[in-house]
ChimeraX commands (.cxc) that place a marker at each C-alpha (Angstrom):
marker #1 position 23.81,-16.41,7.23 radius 0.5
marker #1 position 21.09,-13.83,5.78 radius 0.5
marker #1 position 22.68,-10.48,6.08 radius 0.5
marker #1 position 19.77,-7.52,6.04 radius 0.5
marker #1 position 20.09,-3.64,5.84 radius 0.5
marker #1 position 17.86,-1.17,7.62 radius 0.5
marker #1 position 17.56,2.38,5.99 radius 0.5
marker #1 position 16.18,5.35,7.99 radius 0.5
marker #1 position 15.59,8.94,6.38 radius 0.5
marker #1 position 19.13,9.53,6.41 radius 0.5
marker #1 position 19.46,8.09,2.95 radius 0.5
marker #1 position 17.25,10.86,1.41 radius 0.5
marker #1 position 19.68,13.60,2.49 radius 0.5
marker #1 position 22.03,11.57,1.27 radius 0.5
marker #1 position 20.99,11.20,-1.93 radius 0.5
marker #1 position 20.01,14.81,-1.90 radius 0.5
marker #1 position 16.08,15.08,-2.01 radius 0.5
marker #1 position 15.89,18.30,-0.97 radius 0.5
marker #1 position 11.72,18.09,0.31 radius 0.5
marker #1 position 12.83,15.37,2.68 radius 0.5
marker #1 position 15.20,17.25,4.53 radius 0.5
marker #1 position 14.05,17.37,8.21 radius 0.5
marker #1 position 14.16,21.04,8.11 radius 0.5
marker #1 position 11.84,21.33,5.04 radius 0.5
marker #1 position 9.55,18.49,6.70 radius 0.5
marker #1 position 9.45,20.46,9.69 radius 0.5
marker #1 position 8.07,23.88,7.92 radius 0.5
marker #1 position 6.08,22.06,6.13 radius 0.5
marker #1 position 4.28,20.45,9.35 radius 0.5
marker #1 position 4.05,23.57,11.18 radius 0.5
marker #1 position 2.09,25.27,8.08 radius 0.5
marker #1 position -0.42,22.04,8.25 radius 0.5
marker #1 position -1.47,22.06,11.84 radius 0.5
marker #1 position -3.29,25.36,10.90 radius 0.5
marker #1 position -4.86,23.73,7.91 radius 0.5
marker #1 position -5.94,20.98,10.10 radius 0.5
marker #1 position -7.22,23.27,12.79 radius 0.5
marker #1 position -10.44,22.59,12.12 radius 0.5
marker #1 position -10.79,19.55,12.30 radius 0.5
marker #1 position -8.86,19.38,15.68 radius 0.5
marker #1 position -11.96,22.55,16.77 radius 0.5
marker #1 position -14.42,20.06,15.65 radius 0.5
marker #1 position -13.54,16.67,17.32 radius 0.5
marker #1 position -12.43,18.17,20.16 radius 0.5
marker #1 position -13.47,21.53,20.81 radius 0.5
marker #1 position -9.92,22.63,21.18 radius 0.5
marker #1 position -8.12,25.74,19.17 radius 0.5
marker #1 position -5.18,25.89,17.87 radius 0.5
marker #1 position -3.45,29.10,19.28 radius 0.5
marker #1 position -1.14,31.60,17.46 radius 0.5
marker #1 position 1.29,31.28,20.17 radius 0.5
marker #1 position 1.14,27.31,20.45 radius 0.5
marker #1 position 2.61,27.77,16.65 radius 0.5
marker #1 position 4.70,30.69,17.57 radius 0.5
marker #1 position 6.21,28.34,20.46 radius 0.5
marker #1 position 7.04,25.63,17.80 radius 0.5
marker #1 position 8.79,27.73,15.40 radius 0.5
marker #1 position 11.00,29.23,18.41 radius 0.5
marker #1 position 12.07,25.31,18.72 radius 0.5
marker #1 position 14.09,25.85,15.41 radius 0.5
marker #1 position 13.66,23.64,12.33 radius 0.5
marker #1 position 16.02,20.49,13.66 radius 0.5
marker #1 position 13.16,18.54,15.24 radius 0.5
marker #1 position 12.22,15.44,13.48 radius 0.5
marker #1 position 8.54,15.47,12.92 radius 0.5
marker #1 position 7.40,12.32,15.27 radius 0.5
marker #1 position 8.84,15.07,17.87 radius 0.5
marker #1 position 6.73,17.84,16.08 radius 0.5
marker #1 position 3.53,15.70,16.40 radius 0.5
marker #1 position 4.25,14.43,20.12 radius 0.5
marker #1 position 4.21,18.38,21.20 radius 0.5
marker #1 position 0.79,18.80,18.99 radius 0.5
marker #1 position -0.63,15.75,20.26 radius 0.5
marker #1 position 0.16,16.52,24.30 radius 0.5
marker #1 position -1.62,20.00,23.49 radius 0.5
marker #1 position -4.74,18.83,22.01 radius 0.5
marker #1 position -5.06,16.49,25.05 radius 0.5
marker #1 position -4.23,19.20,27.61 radius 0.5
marker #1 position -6.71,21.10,25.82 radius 0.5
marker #1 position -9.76,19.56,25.65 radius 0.5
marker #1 position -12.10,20.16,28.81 radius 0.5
marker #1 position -14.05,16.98,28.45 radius 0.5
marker #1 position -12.87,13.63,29.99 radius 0.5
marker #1 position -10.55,11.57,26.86 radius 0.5
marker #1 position -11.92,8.75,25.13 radius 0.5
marker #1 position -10.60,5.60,23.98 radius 0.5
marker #1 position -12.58,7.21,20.87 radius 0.5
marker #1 position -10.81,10.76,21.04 radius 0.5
marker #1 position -7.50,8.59,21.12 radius 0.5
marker #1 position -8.08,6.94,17.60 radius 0.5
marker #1 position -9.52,9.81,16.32 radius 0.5
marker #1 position -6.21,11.85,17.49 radius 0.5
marker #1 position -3.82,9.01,15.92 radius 0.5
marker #1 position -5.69,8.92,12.81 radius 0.5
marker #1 position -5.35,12.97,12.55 radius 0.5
marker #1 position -2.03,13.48,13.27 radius 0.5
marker #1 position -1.20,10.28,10.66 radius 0.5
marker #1 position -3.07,12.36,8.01 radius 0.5
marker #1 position -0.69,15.58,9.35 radius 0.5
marker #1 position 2.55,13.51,9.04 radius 0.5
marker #1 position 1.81,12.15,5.63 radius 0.5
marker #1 position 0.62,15.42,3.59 radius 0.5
marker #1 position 3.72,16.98,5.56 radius 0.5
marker #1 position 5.84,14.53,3.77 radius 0.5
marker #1 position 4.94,14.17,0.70 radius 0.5
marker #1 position 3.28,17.60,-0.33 radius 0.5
marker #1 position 4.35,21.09,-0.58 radius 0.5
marker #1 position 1.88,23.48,-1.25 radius 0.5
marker #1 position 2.83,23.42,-5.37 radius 0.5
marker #1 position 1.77,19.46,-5.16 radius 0.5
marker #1 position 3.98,16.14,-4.50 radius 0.5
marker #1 position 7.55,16.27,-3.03 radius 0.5
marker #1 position 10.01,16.60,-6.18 radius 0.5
marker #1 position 11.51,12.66,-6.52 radius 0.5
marker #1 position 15.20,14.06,-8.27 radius 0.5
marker #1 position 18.02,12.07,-6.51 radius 0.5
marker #1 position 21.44,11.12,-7.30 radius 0.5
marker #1 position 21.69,8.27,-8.38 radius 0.5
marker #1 position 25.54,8.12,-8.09 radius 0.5
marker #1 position 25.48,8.80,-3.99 radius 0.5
marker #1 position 23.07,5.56,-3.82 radius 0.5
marker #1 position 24.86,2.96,-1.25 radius 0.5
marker #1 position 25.75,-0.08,-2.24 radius 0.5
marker #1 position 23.14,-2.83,-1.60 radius 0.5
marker #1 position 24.17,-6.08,-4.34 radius 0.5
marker #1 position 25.26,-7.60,-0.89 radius 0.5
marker #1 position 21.95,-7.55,1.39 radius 0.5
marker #1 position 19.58,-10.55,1.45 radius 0.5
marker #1 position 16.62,-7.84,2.32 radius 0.5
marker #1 position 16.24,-4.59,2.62 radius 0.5
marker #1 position 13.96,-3.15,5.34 radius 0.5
marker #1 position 12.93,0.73,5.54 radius 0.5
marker #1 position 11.88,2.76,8.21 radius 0.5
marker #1 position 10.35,5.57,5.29 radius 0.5
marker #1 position 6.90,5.09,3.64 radius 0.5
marker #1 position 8.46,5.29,0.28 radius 0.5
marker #1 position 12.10,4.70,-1.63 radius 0.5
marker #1 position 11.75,6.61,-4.96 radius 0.5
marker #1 position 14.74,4.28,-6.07 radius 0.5
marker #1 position 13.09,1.21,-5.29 radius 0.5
marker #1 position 12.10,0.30,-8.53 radius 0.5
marker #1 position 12.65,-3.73,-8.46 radius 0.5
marker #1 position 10.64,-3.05,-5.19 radius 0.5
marker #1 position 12.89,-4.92,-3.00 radius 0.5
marker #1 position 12.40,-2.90,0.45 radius 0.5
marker #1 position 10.23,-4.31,2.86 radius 0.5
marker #1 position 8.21,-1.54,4.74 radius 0.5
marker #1 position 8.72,-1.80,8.28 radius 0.5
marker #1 position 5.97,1.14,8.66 radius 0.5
marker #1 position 3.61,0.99,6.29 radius 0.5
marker #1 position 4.22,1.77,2.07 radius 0.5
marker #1 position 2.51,5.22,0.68 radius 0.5
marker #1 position 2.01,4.72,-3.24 radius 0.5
marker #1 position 2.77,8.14,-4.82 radius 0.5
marker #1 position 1.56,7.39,-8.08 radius 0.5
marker #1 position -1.53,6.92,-6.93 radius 0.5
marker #1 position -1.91,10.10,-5.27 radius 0.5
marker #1 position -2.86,12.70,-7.74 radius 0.5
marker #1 position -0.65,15.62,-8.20 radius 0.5
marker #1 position -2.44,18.63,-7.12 radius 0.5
marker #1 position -1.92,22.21,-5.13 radius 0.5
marker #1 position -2.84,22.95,-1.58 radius 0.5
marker #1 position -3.49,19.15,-0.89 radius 0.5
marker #1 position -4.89,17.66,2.49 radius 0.5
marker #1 position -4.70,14.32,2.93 radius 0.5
marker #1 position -8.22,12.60,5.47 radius 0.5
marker #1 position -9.19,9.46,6.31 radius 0.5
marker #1 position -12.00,7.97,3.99 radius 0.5
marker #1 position -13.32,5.71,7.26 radius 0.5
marker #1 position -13.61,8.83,9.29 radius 0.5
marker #1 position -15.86,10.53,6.50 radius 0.5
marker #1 position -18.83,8.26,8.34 radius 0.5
marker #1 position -18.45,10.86,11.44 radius 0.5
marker #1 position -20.90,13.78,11.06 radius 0.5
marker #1 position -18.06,16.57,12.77 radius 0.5
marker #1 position -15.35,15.40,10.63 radius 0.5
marker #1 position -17.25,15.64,7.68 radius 0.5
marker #1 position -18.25,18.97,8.26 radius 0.5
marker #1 position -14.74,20.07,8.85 radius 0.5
marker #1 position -13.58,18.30,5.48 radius 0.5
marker #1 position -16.26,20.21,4.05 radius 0.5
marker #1 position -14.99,23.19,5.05 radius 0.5
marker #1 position -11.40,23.24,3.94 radius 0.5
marker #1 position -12.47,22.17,0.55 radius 0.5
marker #1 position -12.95,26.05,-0.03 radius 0.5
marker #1 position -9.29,26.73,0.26 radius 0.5
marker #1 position -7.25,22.80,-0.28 radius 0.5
marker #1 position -7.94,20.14,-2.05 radius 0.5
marker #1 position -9.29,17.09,-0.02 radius 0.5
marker #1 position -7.55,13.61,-0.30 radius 0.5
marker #1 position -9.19,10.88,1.10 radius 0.5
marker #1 position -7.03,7.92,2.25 radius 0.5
marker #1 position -6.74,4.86,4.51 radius 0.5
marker #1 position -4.21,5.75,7.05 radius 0.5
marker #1 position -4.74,2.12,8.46 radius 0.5
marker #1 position -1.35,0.23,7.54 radius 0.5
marker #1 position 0.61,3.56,8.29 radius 0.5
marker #1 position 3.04,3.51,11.44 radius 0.5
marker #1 position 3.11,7.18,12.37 radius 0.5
marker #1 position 3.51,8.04,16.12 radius 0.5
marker #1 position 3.88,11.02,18.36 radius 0.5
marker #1 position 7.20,11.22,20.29 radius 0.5
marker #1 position 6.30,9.65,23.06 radius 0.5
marker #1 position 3.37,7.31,21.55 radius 0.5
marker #1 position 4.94,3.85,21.87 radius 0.5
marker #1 position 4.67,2.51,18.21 radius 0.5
marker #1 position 3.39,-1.06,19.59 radius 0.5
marker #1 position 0.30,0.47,21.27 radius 0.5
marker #1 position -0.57,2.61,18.25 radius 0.5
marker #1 position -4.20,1.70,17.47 radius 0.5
marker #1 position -2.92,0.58,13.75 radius 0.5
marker #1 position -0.63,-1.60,15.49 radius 0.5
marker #1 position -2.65,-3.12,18.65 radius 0.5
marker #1 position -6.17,-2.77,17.05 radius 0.5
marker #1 position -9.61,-2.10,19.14 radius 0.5
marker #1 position -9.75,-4.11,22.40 radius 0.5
marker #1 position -13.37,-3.47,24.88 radius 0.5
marker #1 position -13.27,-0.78,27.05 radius 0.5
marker #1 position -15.34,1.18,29.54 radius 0.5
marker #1 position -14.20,4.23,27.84 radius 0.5
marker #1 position -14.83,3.38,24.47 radius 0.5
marker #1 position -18.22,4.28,23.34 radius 0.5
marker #1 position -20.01,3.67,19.52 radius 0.5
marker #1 position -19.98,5.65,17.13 radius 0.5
marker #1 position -19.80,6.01,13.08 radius 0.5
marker #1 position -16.17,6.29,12.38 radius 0.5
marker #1 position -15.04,3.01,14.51 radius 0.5
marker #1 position -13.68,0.32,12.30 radius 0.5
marker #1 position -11.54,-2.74,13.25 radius 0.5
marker #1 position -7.94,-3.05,12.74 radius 0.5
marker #1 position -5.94,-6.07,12.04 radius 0.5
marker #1 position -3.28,-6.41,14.81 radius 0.5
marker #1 position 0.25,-6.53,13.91 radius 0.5
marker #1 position 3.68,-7.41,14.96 radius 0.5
marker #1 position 5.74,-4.69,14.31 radius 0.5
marker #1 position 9.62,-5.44,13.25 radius 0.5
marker #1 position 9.38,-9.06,13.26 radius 0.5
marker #1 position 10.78,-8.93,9.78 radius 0.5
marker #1 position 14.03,-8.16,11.26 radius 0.5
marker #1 position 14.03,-12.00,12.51 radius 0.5
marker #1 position 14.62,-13.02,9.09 radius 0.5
marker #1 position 18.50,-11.85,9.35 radius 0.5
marker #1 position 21.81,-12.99,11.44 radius 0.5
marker #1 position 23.69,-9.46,9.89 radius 0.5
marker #1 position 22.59,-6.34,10.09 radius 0.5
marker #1 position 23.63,-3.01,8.71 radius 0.5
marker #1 position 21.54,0.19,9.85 radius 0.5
marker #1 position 22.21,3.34,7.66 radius 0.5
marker #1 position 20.34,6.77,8.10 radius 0.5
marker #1 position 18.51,5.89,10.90 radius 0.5
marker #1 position 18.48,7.92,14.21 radius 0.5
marker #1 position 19.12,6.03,17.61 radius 0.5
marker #1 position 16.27,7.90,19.25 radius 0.5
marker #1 position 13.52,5.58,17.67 radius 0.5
marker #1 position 11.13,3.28,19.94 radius 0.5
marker #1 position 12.67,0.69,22.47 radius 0.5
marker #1 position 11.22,-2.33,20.63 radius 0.5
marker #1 position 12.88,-1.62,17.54 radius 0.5
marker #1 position 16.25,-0.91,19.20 radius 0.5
marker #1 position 15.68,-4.23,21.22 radius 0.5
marker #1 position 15.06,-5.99,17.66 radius 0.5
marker #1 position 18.67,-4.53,16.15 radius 0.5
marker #1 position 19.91,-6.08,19.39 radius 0.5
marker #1 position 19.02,-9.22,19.12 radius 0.5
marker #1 position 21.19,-9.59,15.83 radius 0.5
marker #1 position 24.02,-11.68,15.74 radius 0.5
marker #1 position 26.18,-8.53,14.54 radius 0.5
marker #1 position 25.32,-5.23,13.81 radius 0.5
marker #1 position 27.15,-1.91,11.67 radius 0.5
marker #1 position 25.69,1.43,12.20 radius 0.5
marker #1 position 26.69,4.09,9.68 radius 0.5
marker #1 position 26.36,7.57,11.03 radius 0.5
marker #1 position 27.10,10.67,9.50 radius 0.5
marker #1 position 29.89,12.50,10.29 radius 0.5
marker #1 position 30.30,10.08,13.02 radius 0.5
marker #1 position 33.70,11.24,14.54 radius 0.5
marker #1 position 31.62,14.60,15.20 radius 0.5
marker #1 position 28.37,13.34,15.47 radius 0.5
marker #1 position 26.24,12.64,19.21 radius 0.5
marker #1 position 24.24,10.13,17.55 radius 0.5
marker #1 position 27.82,8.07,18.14 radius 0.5
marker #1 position 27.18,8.08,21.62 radius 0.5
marker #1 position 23.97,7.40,22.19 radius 0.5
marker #1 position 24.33,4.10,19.11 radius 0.5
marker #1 position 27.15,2.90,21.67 radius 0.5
marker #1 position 24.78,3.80,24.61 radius 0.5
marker #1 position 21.82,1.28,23.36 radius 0.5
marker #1 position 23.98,-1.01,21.46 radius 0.5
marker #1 position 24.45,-4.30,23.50 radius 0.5
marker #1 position 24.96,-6.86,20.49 radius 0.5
marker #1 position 28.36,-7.24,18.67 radius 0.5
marker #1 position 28.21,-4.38,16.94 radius 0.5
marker #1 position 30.45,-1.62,14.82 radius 0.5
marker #1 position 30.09,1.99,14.40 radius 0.5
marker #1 position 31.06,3.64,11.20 radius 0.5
marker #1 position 30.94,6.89,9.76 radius 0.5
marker #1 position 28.32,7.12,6.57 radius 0.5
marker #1 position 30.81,7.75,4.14 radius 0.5
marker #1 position 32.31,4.25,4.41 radius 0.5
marker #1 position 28.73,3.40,2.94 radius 0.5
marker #1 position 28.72,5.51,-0.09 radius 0.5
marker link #1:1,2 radius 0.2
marker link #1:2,3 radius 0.2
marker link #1:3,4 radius 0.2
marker link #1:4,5 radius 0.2
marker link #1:5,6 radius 0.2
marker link #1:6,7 radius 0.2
marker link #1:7,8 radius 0.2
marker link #1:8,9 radius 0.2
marker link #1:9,10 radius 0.2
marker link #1:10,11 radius 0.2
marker link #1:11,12 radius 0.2
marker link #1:12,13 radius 0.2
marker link #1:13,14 radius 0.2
marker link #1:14,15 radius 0.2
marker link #1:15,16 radius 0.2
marker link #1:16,17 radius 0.2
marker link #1:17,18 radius 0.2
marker link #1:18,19 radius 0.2
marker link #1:19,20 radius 0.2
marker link #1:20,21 radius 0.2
marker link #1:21,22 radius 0.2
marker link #1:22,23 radius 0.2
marker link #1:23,24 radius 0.2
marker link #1:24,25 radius 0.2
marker link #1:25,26 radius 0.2
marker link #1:26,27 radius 0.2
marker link #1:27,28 radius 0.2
marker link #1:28,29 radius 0.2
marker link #1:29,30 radius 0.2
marker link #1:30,31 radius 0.2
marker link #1:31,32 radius 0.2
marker link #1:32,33 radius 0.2
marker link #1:33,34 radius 0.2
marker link #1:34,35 radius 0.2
marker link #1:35,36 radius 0.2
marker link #1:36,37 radius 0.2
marker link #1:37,38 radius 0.2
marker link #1:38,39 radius 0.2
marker link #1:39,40 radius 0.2
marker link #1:40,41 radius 0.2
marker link #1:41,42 radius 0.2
marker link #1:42,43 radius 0.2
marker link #1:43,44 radius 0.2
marker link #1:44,45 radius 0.2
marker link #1:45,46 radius 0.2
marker link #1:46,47 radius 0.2
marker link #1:47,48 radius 0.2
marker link #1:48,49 radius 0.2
marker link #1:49,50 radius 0.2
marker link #1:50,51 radius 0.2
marker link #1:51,52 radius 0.2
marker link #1:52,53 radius 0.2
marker link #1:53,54 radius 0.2
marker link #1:54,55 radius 0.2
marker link #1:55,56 radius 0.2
marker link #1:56,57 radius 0.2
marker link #1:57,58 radius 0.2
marker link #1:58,59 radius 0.2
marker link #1:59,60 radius 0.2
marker link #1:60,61 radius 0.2
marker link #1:61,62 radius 0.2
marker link #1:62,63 radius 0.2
marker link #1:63,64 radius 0.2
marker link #1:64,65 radius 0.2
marker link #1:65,66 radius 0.2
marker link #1:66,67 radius 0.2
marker link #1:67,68 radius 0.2
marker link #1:68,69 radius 0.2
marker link #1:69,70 radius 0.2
marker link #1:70,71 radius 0.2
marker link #1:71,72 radius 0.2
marker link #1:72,73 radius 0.2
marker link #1:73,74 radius 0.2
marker link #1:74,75 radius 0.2
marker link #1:75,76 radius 0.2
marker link #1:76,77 radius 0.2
marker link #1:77,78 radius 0.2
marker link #1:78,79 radius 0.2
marker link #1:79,80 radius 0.2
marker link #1:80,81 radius 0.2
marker link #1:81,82 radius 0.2
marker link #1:82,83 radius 0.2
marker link #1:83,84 radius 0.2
marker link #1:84,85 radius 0.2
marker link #1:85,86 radius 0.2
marker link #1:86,87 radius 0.2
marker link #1:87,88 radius 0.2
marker link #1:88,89 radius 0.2
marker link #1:89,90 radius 0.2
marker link #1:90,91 radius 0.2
marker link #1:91,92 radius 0.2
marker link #1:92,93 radius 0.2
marker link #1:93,94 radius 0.2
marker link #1:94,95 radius 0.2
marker link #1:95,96 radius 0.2
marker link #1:96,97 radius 0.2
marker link #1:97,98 radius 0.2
marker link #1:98,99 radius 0.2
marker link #1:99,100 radius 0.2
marker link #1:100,101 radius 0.2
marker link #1:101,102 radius 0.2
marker link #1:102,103 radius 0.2
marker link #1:103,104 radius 0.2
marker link #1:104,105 radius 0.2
marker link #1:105,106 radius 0.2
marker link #1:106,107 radius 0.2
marker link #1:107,108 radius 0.2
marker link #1:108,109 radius 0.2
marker link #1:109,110 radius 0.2
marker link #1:110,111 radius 0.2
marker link #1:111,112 radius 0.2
marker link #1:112,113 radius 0.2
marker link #1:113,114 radius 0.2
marker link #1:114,115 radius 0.2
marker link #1:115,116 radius 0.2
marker link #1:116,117 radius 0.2
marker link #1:117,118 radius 0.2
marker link #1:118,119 radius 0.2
marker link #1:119,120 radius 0.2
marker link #1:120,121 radius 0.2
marker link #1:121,122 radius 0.2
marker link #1:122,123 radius 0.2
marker link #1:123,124 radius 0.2
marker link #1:124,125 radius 0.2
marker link #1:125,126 radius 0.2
marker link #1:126,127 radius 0.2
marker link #1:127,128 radius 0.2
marker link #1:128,129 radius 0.2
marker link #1:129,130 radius 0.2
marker link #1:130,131 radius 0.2
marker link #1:131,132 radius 0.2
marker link #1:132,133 radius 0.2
marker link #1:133,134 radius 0.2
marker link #1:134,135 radius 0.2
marker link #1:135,136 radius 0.2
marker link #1:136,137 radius 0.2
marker link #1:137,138 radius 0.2
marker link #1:138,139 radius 0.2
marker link #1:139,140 radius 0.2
marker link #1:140,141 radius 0.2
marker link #1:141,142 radius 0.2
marker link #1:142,143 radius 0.2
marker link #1:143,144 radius 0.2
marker link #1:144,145 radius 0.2
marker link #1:145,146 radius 0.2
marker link #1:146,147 radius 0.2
marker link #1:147,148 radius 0.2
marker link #1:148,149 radius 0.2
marker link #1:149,150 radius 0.2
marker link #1:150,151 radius 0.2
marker link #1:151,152 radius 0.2
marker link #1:152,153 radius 0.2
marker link #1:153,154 radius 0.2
marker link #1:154,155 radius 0.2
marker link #1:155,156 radius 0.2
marker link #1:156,157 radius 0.2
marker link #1:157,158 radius 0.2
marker link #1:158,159 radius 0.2
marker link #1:159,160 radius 0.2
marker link #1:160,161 radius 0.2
marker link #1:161,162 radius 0.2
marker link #1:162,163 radius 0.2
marker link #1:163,164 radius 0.2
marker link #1:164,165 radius 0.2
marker link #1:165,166 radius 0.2
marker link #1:166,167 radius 0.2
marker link #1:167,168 radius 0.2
marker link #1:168,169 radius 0.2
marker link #1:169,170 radius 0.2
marker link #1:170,171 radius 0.2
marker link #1:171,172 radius 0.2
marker link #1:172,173 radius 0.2
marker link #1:173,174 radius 0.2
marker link #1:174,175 radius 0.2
marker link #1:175,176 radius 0.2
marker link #1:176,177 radius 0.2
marker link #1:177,178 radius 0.2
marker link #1:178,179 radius 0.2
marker link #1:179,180 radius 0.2
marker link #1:180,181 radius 0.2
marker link #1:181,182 radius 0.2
marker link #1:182,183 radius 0.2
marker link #1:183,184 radius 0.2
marker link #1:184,185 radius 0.2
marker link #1:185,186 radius 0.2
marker link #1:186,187 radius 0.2
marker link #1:187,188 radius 0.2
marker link #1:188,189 radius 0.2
marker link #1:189,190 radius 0.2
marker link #1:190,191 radius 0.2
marker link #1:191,192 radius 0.2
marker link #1:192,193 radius 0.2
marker link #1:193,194 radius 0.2
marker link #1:194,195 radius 0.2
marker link #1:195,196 radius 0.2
marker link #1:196,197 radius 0.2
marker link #1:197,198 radius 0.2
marker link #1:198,199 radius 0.2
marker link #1:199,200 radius 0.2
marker link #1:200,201 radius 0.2
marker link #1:201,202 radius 0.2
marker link #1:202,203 radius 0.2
marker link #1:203,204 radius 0.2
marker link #1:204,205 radius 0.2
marker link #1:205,206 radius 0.2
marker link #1:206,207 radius 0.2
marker link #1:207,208 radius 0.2
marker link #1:208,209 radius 0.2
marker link #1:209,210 radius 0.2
marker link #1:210,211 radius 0.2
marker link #1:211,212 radius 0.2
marker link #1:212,213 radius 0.2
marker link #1:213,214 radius 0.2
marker link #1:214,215 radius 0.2
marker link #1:215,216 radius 0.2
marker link #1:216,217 radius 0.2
marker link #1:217,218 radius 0.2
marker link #1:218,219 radius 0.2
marker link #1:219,220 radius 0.2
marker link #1:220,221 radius 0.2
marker link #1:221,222 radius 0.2
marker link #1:222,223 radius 0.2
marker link #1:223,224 radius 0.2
marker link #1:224,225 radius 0.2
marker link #1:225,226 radius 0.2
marker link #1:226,227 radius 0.2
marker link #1:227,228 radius 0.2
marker link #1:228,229 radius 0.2
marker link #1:229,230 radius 0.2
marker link #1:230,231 radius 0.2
marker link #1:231,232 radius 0.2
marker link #1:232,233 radius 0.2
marker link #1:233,234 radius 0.2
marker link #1:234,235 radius 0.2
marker link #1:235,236 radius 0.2
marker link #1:236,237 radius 0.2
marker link #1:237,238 radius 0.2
marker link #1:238,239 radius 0.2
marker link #1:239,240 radius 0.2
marker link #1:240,241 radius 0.2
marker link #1:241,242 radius 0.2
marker link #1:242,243 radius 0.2
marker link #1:243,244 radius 0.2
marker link #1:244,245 radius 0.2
marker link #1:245,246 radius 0.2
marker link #1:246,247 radius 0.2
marker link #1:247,248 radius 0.2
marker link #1:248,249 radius 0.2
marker link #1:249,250 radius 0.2
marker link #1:250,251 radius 0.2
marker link #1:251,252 radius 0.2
marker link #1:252,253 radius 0.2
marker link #1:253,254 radius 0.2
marker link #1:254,255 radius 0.2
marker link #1:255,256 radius 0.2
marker link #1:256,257 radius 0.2
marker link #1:257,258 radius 0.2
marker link #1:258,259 radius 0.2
marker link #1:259,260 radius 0.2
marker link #1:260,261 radius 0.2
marker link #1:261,262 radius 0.2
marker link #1:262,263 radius 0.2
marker link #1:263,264 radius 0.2
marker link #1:264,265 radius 0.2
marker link #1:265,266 radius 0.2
marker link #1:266,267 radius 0.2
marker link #1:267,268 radius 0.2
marker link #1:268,269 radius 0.2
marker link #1:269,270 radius 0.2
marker link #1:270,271 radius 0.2
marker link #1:271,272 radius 0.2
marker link #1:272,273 radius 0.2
marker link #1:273,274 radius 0.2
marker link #1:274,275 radius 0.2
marker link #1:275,276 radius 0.2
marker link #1:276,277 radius 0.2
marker link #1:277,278 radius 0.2
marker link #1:278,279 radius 0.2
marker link #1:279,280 radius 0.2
marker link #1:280,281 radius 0.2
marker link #1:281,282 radius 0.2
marker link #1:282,283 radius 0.2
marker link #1:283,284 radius 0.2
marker link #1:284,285 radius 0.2
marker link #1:285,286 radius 0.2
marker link #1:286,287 radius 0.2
marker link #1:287,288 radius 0.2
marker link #1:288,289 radius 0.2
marker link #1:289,290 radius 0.2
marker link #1:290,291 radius 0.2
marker link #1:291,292 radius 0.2
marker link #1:292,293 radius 0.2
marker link #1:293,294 radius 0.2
marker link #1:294,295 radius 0.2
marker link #1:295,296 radius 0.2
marker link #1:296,297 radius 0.2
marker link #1:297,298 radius 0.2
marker link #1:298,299 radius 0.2
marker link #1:299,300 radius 0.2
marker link #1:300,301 radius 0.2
view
C-alpha cells in the first residue's frame, strides 16, 4: 500500500521562514494591489480606492491571501460599469496570479530570504510521494514533491528590488502594455507565464480556473491579442496514486474537490497545530468522512 504525504504552508512556519508567514504575505499583498493599480485602471476602468485598502488592513493581518484576492477580485467586478467578459475574467485571473506570486516570493529588498531549520524538518524517509500545495519547497533538493499547484523556479527569477511580476502572453494587449510601461518608472518588470500556476480567489472554485478548465466558445467571449489556449487539467488526481495519506500544514478551508480527494483515501492523519486548542480541529472532523486521525503537529516534528 503506497502511503503519500500532503504539505500545506504550514510547514514554512514550521520550519521558521519568516517571509512566508501569513501575516508577512498578507502586508506584502496589500502593498501590491496599489502597484498593480494600474493595470486594474487600464483593463477595466476601475480605481483602486484609499478606503478599499484602508478596509483591508482593518481586516487584520490573519487572512490567508486566496481570501485577500477573493475580496480584490469581487471589487474589481463590482466596479467596473461595463457588462463582464469571458475576456475580463481571464484577464482578472491572470492579474491577480501575477499579485499572489510577487506577494510571495518578493519583498520590496528582492526574493523572500530561503533560511530554514533544517532540524524542525518532519520526517518524510517513510512516504512513497510527496505532494505540495506551495509553489516551491526550498528543502526539496532531491526534488521529490510533486506540485499539486503549479512549481515557481526561484533561481530563475533574478534577484532584484521593487519587483513586479506580468504575464509575457498578456504583453500582446495594447492597455496592458501601456500599464507595464508605466510602472517600469518606479519597479522592475518581470515577465512570466502564469499558465501552470493554481492561484484562486476565495471563492473562485480551483477546477473552473481558466488554467485549469482552459478556453471553451462563448457568446461572451470576444477576440482579441492576449487570448491564448490552455491545456486542460485534472487537478489532484495525483492523490489517486496513494491508499495512506498524511496531510501536514494544510488548512481545512481549501476547495471541495480537494477535500473530496483526501476523502476518498483509504486512511487519512491530519496534523494540526496546536490541535487541542486549535478550530481547524473541528472543522478537519467536520469534512473528514474517511477513516481518518487527528493529531497535533508536534507528533510530526
Amino acid at each position: 500500500m503506497a502511503k503519500g504525504l500532503l504539505i500545506g504552508n504550514g510547514i514554512n512556519a514550521c520550519l521558521g521562514i519568516k517571509d512566508l508567514y501569513v501575516k508577512c504575505i498578507h502586508q506584502r499583498f496589500i502593498e501590491n494591489i496599489s502597484v498593480y493599480s494600474v493595470i486594474i485602471q487600464k483593463l477595466f476602468s476601475v480605481q483602486i480606492k484609499d478606503d478599499f485598502i484602508i478596509n483591508l488592513r482593518k481586516q487584520g493581518d490573519s487572512l490567508g491571501i486566496e481570501t485577500l484576492a477573493g475580496m480584490l477580485y469581487r471589487y474589481i467586478k463590482s466596479c467596473k460599469q461595463q457588462s463582464w467578459t469571458d475576456n475580463d475574467e481571464y484577464r482578472i485571473q491572470d492579474i491577480i496570479t501575477c499579485i499572489g506570486v510577487t506577494s510571495i516570493f518578493y519583498t520590496k529588498e528582492g526574493k523572500i530570504g530561503s533560511d530554514y531549520n533544517k532540524d524542525l524538518l518532519p520526517s518524510m524517509s517513510q512516504y512513497d510521494y510527496i505532494f505540495t500545495l506551495n509553489y516551491a519547497e526550498f528543502w526539496d533538493t532531491d526534488y521529490k514533491c510533486i506540485y499539486l499547484h503549479g512549481k515557481i523556479d526561484l533561481s530563475k527569477l533574478p534577484n532584484t528590488r521593487d519587483a513586479i511580476l506580468v504575464s509575457t502572453d498578456r504583453m500582446n494587449y495594447e492597455s496592458y502594455m501601456e500599464a507595464i510601461d508605466y510602472i517600469k518608472k518606479t519597479n522592475n518588470v518581470i515577465e512570466i507565464r502564469p499558465n501552470n500556476i493554481v492561484f484562486s480567489p476565495e471563492e473562485v472554485n480551483k477546477n473552473k480556473l481558466i488554467c485549469v478548465a482552459g478556453i471553451f466558445p462563448s457568446n461572451n467571449l470576444y477576440r482579441a491579442n492576449d487570448l491564448f489556449l490552455y491545456r486542460p487539467k485534472k487537478l489532484y488526481d495525483e492523490l489517486g496514486q496513494v491508499d495512506e495519506l498524511d496531510v501536514f500544514g494544510m488548512s481545512p478551508y481549501g476547495d471541495a474537490d480537494i477535500i473530496d480527494k483526501i476523502n476518498s483515501r483509504n486512511k487519512v492523519r491530519i496534523f494540526v497545530y496546536k490541535k487541542n486548542e486549535n478550530v481547524e480541529t473541528k472543522i478537519w472532523e467536520s469534512k473528514l468522512t474517511c477513516n481518518h486521525e487527528i493529531f497535533d503537529s508536534s507528533d510530526m516534528c
